[in-house]
LUMDOVO-536901 format. One record per residue: y, x, z of N, C-alpha, C, CB in turn; residue in three letters. Coordinates in steps of 0.05 Angstrom, whole numbers. Last residue first. Glycine has a CB too. Layout:
BEGIN
<node n_v="Y" n_u="X" n_w="Z" ca_v="Y" ca_u="X" ca_w="Z" c_v="Y" c_u="X" c_w="Z" cb_v="Y" cb_u="X" cb_w="Z" type="ALA"/>
...
This chain:
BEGIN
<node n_v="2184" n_u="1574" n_w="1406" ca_v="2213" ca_u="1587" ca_w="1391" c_v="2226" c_u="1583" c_w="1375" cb_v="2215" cb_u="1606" cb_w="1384" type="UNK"/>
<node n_v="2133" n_u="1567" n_w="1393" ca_v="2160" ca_u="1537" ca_w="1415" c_v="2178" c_u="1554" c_w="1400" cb_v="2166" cb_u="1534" cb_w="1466" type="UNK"/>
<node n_v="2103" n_u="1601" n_w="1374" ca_v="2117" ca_u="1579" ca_w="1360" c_v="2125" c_u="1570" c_w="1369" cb_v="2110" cb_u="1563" cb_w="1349" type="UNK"/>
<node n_v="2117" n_u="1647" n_w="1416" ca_v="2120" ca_u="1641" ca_w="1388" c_v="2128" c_u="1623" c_w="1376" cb_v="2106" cb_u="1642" cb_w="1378" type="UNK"/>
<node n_v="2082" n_u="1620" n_w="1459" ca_v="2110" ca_u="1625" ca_w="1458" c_v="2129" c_u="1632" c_w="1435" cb_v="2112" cb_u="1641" cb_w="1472" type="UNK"/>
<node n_v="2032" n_u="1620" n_w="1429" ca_v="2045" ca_u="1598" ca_w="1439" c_v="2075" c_u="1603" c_w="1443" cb_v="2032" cb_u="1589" cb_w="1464" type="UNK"/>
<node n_v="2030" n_u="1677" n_w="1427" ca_v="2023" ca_u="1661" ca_w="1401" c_v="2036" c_u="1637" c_w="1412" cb_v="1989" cb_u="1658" cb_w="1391" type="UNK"/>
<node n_v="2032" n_u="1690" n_w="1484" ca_v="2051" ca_u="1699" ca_w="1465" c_v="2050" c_u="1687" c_w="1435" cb_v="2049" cb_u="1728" cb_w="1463" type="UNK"/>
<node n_v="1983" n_u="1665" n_w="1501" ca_v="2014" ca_u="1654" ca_w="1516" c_v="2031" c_u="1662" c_w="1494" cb_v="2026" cb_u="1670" cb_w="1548" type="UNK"/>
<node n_v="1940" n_u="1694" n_w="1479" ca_v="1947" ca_u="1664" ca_w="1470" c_v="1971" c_u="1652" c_w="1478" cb_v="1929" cb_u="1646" cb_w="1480" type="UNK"/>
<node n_v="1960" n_u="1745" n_w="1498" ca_v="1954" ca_u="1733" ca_w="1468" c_v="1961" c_u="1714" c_w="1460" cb_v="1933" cb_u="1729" cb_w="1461" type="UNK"/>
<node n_v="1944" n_u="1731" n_w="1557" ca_v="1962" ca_u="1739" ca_w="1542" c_v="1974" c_u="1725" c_w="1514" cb_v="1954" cb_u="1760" cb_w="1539" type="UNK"/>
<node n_v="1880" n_u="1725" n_w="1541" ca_v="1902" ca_u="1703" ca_w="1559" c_v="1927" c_u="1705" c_w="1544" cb_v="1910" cb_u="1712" cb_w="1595" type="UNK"/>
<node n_v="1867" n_u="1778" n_w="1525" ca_v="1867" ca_u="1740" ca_w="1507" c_v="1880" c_u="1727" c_w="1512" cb_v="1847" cb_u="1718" cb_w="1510" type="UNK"/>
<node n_v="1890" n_u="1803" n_w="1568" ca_v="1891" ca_u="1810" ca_w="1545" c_v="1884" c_u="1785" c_w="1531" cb_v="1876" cb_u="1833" cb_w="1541" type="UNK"/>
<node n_v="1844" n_u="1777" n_w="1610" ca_v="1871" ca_u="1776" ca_w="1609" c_v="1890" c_u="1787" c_w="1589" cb_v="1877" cb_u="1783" cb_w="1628" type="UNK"/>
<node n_v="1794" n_u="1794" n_w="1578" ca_v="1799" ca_u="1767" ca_w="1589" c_v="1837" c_u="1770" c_w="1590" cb_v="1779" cb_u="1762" cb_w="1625" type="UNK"/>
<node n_v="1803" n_u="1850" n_w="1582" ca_v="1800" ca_u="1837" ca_w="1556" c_v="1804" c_u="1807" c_w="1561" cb_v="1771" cb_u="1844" cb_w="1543" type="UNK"/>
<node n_v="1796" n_u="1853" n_w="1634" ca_v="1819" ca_u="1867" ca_w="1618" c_v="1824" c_u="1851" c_w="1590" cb_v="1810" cb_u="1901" cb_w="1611" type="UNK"/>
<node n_v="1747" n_u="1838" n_w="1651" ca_v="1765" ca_u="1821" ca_w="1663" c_v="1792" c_u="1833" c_w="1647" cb_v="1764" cb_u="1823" cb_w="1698" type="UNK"/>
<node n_v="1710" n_u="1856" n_w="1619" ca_v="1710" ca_u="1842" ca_w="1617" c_v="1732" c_u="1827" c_w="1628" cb_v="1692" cb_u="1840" cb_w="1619" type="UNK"/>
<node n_v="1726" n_u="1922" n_w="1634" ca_v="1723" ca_u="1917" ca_w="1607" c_v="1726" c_u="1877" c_w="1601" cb_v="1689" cb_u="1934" cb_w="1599" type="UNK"/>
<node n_v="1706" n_u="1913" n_w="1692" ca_v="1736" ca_u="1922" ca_w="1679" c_v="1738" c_u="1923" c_w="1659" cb_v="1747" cb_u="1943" cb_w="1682" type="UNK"/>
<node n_v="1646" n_u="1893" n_w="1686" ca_v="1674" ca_u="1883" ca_w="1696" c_v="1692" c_u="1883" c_w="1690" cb_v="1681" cb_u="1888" cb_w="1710" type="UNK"/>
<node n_v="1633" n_u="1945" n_w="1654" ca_v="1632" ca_u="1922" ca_w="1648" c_v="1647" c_u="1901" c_w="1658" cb_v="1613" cb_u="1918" cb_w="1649" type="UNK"/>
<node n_v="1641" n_u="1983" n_w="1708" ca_v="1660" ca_u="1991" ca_w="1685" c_v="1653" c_u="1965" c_w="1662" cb_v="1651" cb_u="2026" cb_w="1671" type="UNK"/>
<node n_v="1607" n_u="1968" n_w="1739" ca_v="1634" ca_u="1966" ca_w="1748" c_v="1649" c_u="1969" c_w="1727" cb_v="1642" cb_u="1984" cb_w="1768" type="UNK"/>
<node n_v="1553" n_u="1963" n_w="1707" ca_v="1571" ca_u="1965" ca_w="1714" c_v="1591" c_u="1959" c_w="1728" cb_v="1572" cb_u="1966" cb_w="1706" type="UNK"/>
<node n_v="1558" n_u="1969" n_w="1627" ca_v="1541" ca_u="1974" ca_w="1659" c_v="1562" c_u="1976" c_w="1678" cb_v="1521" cb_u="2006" cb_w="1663" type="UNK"/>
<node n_v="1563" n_u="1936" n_w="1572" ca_v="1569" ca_u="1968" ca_w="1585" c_v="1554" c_u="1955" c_w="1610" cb_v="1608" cb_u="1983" cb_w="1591" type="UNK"/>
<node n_v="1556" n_u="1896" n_w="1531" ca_v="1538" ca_u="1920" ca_w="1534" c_v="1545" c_u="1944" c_w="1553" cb_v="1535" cb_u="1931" cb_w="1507" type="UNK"/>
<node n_v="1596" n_u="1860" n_w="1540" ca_v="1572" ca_u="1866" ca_w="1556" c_v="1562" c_u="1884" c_w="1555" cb_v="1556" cb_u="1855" cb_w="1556" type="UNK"/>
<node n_v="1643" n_u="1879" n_w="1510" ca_v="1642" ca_u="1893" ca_w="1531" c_v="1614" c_u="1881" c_w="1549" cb_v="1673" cb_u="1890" cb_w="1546" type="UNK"/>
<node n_v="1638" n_u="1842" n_w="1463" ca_v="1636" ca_u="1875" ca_w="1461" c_v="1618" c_u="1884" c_w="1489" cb_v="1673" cb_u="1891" cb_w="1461" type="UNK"/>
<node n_v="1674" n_u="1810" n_w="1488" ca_v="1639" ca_u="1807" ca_w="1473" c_v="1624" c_u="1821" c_w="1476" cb_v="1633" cb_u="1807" cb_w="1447" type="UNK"/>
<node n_v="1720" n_u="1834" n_w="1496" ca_v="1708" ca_u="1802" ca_w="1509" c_v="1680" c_u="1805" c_w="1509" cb_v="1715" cb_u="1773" cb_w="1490" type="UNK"/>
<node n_v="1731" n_u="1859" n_w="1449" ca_v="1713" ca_u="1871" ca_w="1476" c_v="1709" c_u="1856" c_w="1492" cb_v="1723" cb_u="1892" cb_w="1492" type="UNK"/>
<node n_v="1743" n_u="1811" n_w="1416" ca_v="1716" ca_u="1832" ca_w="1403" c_v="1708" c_u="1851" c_w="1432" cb_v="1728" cb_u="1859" cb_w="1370" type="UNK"/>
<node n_v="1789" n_u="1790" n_w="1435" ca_v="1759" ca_u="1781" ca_w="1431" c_v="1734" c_u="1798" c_w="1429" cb_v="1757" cb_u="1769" cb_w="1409" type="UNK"/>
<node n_v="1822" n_u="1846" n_w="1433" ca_v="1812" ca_u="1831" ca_w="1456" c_v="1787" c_u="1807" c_w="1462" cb_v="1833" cb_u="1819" cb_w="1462" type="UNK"/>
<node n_v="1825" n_u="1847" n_w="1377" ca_v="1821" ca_u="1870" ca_w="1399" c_v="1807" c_u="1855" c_w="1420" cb_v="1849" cb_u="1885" cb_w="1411" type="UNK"/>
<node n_v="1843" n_u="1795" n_w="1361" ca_v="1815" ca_u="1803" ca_w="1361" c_v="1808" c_u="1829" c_w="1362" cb_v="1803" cb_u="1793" cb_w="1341" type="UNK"/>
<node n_v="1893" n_u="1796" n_w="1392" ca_v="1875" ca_u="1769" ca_w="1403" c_v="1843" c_u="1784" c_w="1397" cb_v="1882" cb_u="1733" cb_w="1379" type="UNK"/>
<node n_v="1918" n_u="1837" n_w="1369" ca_v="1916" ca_u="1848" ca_w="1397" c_v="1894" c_u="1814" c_w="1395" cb_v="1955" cb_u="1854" cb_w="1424" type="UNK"/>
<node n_v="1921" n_u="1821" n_w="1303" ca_v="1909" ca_u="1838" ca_w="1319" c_v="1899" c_u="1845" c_w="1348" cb_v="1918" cb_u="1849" cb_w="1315" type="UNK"/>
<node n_v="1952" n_u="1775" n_w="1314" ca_v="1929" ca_u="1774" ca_w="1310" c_v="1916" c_u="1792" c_w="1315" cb_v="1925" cb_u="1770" cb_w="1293" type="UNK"/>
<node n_v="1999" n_u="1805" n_w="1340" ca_v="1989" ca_u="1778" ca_w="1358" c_v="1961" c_u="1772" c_w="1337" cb_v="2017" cb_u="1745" cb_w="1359" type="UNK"/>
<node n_v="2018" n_u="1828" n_w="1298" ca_v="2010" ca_u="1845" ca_w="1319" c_v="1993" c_u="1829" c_w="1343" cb_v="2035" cb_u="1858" cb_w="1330" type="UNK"/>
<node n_v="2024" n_u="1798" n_w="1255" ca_v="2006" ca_u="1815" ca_w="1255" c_v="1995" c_u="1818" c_w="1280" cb_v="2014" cb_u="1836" cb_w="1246" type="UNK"/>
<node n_v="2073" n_u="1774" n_w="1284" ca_v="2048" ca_u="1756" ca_w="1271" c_v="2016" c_u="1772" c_w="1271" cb_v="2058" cb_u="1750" cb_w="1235" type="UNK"/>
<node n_v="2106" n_u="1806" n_w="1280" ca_v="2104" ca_u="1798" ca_w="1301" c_v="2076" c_u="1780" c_w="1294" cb_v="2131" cb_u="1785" cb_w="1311" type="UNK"/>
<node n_v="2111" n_u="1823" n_w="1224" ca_v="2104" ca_u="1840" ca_w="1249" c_v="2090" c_u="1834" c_w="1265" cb_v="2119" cb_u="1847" cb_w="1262" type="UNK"/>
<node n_v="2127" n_u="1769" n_w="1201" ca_v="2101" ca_u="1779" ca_w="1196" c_v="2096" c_u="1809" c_w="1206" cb_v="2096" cb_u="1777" cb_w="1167" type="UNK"/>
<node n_v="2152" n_u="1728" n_w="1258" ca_v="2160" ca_u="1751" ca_w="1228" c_v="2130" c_u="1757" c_w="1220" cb_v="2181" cb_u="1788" cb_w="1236" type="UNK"/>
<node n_v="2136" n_u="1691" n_w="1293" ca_v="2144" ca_u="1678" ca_w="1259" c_v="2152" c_u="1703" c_w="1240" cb_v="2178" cb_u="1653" cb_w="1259" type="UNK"/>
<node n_v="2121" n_u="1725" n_w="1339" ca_v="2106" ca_u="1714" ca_w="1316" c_v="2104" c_u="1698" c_w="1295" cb_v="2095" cb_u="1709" cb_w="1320" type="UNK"/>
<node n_v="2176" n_u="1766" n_w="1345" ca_v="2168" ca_u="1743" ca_w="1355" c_v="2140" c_u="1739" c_w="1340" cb_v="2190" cb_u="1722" cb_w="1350" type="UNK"/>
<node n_v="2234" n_u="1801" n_w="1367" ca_v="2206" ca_u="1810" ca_w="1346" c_v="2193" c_u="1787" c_w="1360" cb_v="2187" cb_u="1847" cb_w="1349" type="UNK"/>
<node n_v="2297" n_u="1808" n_w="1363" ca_v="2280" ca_u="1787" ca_w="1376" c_v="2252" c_u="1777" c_w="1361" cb_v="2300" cb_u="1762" cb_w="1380" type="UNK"/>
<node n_v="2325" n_u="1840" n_w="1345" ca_v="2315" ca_u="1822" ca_w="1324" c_v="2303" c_u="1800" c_w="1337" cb_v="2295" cb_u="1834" cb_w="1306" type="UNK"/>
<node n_v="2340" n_u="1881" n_w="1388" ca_v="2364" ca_u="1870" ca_w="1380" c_v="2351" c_u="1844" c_w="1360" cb_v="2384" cb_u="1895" cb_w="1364" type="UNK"/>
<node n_v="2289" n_u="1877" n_w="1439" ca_v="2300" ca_u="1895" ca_w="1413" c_v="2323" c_u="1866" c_w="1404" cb_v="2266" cb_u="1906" cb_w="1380" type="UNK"/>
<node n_v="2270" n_u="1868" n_w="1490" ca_v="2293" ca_u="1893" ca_w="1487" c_v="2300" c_u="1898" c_w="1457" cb_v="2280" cb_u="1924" cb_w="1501" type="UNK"/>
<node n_v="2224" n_u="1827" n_w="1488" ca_v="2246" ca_u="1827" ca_w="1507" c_v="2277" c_u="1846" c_w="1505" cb_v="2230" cb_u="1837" cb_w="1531" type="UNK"/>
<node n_v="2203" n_u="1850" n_w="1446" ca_v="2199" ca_u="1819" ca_w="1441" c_v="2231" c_u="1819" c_w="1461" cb_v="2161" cb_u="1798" cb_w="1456" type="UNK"/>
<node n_v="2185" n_u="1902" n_w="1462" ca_v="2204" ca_u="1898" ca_w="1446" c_v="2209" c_u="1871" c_w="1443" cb_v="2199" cb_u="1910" cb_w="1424" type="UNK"/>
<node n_v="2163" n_u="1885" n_w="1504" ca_v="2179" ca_u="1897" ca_w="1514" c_v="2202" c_u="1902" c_w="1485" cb_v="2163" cb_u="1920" cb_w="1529" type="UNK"/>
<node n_v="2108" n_u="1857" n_w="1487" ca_v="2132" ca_u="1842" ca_w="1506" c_v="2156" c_u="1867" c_w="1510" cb_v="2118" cb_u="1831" cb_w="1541" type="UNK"/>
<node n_v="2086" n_u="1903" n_w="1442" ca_v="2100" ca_u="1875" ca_w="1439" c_v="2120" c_u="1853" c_w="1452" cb_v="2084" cb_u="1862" cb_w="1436" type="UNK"/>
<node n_v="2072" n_u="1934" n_w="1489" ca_v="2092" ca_u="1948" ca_w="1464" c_v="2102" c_u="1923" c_w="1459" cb_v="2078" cb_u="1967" cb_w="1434" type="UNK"/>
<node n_v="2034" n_u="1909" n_w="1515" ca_v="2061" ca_u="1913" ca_w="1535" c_v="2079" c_u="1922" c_w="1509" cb_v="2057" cb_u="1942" cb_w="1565" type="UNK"/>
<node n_v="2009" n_u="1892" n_w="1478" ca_v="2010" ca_u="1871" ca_w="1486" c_v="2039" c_u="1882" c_w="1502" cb_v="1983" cb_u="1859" cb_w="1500" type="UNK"/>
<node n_v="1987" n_u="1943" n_w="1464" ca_v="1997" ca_u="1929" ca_w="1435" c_v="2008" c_u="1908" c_w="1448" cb_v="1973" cb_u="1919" cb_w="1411" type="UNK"/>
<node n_v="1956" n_u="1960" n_w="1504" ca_v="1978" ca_u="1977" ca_w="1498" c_v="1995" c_u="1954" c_w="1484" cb_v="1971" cb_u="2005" cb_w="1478" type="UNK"/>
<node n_v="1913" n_u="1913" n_w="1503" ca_v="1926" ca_u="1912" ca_w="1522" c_v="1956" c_u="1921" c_w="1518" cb_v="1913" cb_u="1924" cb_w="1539" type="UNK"/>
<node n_v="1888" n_u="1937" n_w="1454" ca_v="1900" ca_u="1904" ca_w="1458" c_v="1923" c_u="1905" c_w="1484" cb_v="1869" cb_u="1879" cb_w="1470" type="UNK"/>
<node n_v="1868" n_u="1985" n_w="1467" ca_v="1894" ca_u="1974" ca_w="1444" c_v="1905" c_u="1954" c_w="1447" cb_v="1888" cb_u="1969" cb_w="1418" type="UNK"/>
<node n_v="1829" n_u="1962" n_w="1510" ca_v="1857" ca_u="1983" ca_w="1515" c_v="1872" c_u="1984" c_w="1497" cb_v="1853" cb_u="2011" cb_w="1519" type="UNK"/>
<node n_v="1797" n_u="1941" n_w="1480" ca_v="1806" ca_u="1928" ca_w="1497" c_v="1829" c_u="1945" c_w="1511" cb_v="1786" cb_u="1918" cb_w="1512" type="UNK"/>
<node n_v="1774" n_u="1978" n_w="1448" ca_v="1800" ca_u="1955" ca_w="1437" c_v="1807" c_u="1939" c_w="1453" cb_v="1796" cb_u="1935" cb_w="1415" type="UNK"/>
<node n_v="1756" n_u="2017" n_w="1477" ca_v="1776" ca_u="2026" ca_w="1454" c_v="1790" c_u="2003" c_w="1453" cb_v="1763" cb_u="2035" cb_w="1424" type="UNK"/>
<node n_v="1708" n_u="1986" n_w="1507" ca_v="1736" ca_u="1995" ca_w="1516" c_v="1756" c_u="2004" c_w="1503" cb_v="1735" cb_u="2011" cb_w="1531" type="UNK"/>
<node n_v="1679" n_u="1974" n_w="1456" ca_v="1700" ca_u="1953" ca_w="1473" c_v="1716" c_u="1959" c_w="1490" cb_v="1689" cb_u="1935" cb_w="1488" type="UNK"/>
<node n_v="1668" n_u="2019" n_w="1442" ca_v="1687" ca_u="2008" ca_w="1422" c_v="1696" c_u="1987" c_w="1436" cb_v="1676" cb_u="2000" cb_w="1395" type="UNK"/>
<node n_v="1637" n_u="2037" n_w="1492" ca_v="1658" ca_u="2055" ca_w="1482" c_v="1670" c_u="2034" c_w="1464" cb_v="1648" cb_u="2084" cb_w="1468" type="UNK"/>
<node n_v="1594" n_u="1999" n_w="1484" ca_v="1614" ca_u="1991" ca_w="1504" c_v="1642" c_u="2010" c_w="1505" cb_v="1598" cb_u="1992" cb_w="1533" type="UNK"/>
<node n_v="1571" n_u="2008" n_w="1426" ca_v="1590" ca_u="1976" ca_w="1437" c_v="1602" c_u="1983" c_w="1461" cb_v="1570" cb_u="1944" cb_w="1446" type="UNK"/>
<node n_v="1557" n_u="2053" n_w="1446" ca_v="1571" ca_u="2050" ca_w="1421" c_v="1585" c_u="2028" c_w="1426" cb_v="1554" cb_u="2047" cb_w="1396" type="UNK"/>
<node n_v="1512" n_u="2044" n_w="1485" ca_v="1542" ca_u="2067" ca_w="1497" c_v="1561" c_u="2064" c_w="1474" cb_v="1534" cb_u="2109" cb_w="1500" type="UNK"/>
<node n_v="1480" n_u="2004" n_w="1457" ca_v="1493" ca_u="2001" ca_w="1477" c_v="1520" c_u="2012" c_w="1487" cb_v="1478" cb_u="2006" cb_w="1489" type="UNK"/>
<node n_v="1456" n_u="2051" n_w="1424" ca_v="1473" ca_u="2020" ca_w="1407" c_v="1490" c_u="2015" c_w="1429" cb_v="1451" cb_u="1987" cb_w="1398" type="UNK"/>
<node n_v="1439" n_u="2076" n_w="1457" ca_v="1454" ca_u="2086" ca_w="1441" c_v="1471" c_u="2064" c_w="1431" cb_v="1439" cb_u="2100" cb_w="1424" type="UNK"/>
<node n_v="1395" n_u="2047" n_w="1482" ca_v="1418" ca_u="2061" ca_w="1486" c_v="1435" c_u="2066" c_w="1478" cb_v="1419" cb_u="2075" cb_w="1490" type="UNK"/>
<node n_v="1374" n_u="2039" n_w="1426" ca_v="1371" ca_u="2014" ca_w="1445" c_v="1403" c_u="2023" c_w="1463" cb_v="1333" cb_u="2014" cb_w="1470" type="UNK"/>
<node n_v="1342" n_u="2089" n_w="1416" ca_v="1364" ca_u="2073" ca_w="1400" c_v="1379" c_u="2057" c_w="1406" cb_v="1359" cb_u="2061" cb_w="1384" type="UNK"/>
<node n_v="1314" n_u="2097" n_w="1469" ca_v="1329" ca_u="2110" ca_w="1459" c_v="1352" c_u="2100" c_w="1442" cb_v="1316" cb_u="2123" cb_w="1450" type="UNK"/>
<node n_v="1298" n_u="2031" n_w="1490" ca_v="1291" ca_u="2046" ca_w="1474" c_v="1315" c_u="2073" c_w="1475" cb_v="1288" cb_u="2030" cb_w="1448" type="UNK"/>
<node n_v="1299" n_u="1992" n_w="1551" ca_v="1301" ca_u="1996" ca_w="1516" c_v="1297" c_u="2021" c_w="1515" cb_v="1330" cb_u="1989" cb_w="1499" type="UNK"/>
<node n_v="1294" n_u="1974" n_w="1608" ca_v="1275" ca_u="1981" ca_w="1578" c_v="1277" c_u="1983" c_w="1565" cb_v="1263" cb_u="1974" cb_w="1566" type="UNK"/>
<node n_v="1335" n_u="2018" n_w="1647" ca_v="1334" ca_u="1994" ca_w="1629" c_v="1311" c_u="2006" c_w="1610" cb_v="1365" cb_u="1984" cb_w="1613" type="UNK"/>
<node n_v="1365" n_u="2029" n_w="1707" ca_v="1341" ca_u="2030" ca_w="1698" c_v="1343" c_u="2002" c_w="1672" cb_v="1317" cb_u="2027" cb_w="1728" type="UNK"/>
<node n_v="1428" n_u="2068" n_w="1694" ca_v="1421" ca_u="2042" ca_w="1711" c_v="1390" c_u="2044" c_w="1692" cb_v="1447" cb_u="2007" cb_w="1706" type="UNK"/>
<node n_v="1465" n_u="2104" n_w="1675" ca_v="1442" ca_u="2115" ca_w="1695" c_v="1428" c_u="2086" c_w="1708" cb_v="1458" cb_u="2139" cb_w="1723" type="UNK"/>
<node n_v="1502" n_u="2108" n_w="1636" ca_v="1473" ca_u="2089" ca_w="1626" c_v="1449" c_u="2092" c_w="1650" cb_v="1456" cb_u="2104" cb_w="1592" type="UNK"/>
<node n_v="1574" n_u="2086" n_w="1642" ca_v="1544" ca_u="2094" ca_w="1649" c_v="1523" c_u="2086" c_w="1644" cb_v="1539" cb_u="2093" cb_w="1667" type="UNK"/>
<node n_v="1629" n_u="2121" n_w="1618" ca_v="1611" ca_u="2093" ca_w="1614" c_v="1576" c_u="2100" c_w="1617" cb_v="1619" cb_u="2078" cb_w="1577" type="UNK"/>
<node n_v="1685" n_u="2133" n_w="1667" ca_v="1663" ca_u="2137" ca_w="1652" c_v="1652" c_u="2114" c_w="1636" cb_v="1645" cb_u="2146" cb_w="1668" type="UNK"/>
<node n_v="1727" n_u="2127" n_w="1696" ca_v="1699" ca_u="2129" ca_w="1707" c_v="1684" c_u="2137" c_w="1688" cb_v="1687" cb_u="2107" cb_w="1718" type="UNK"/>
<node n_v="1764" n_u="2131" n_w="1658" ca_v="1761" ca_u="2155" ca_w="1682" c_v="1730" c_u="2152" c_w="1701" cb_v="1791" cb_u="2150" cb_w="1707" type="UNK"/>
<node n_v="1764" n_u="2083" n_w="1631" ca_v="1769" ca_u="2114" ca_w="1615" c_v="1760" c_u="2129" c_w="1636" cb_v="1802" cb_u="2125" cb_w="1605" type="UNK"/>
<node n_v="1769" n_u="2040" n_w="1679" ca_v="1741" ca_u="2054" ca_w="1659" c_v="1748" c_u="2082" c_w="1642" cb_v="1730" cb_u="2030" cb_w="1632" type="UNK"/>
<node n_v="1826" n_u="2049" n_w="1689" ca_v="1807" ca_u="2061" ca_w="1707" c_v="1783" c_u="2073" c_w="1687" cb_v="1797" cb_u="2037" cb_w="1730" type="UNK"/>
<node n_v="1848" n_u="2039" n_w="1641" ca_v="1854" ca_u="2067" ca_w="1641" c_v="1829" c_u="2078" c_w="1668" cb_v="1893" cb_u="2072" cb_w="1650" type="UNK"/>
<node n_v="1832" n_u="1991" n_w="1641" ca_v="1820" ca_u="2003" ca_w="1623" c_v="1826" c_u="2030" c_w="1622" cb_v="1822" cb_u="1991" cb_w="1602" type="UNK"/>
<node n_v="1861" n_u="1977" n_w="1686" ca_v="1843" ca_u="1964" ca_w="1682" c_v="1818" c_u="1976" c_w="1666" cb_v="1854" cb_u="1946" cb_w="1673" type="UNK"/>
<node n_v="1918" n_u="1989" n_w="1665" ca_v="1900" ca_u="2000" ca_w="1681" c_v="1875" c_u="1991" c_w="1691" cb_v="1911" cb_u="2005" cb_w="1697" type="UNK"/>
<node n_v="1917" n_u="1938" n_w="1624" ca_v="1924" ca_u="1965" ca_w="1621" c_v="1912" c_u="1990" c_w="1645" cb_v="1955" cb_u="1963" cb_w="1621" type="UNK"/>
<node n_v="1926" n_u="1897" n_w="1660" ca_v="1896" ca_u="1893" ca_w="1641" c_v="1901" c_u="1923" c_w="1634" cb_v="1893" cb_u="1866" cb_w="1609" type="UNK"/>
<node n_v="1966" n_u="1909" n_w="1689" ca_v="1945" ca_u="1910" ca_w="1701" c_v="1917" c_u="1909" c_w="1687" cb_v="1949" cb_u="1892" cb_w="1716" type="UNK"/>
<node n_v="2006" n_u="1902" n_w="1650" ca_v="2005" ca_u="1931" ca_w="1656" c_v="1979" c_u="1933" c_w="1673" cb_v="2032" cb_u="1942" cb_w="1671" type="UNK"/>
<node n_v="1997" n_u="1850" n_w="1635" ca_v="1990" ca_u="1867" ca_w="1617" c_v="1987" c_u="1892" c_w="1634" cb_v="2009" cb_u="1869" cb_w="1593" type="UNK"/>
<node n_v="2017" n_u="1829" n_w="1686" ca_v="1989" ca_u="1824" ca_w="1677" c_v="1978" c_u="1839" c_w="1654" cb_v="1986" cb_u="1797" cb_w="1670" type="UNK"/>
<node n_v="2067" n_u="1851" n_w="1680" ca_v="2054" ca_u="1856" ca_w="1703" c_v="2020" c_u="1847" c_w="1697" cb_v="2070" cb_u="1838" cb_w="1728" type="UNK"/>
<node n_v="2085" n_u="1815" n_w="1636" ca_v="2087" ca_u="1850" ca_w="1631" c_v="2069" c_u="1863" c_w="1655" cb_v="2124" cb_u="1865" cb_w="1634" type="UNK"/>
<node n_v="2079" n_u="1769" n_w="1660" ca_v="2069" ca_u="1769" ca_w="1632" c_v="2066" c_u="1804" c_w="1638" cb_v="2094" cb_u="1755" cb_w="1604" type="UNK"/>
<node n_v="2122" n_u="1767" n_w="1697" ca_v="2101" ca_u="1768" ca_w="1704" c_v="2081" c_u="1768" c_w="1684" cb_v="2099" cb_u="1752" cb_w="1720" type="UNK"/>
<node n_v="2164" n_u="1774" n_w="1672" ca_v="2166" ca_u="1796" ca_w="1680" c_v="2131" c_u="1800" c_w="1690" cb_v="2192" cb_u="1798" cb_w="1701" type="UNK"/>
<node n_v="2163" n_u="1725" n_w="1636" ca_v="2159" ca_u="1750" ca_w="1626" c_v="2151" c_u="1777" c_w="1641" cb_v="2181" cb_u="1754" cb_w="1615" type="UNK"/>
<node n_v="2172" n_u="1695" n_w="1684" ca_v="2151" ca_u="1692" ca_w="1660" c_v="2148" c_u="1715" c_w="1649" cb_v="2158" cb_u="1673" cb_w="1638" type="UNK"/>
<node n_v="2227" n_u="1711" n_w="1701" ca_v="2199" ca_u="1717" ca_w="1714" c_v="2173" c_u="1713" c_w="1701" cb_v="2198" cb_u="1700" cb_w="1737" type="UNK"/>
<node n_v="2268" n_u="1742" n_w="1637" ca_v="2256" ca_u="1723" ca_w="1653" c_v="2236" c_u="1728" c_w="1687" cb_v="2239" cb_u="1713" cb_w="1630" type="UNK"/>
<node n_v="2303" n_u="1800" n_w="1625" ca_v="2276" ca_u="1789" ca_w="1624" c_v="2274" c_u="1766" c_w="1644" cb_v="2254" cb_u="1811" cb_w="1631" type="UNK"/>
């Protein structure tokens, strides 16, 4: 592995715990807000599905550099694996980009700064892709 890479896998494994912290804190509604019952609800829905994909994205990002780095095919984004998996993990990561206001928080933070570097990512490995 390169230092690019190695430091690529270090920013994933950090957007990765990032979202393993929020899994363990929780997602909190004890903060004073006017909405509604439903209002809530909609809320704990978006910010649970933004941590869901902002933690796929992330997984999907260290699974991708590590086979990208260790498999005999050299899995890239000109195969249509490698293609997939770089669209997918970008709008994992967009969608809790977005997603992830609706949480509260410390755990909105870590949803927002995970998913931020998770895009980042993304976009390096779609770029690194095509130079290839």
């Amino acid at each position: 592995m390169t230092p690019a890479s190695i430091g690529c896998l270090l920013l994933g494994l950090s957007a990765l715990a990032l979202c393993g912290i929020s899994w363990t804190r929780g997602l909190s509604l004890d903060t004073a807000d006017a909405g509604s019952e439903d209002r809530s609800g909609l809320r704990t829905c978006l910010a649970l599905s933004a941590l869901s994909c902002a933690t796929a994205s992330a997984t999907i990002y260290v699974t991708f550099l590590l086979l990208w780095a260790y498999s005999h095919h050299s899995l890239n984004g000109r195969q249509t694996s490698g293609a997939v998996a770089i669209w997918v993990g970008l709008l994992c990561a967009g969608f809790a980009f977005v997603a992830g206001m609706a949480a509260r928080g410390l755990v909105r933070v870590f949803i927002i700064v995970s998913s931020a570097l998770a895009l980042f990512l993304w976009l390096f490995a779609g770029a690194a892709s095509v130079a290839v």
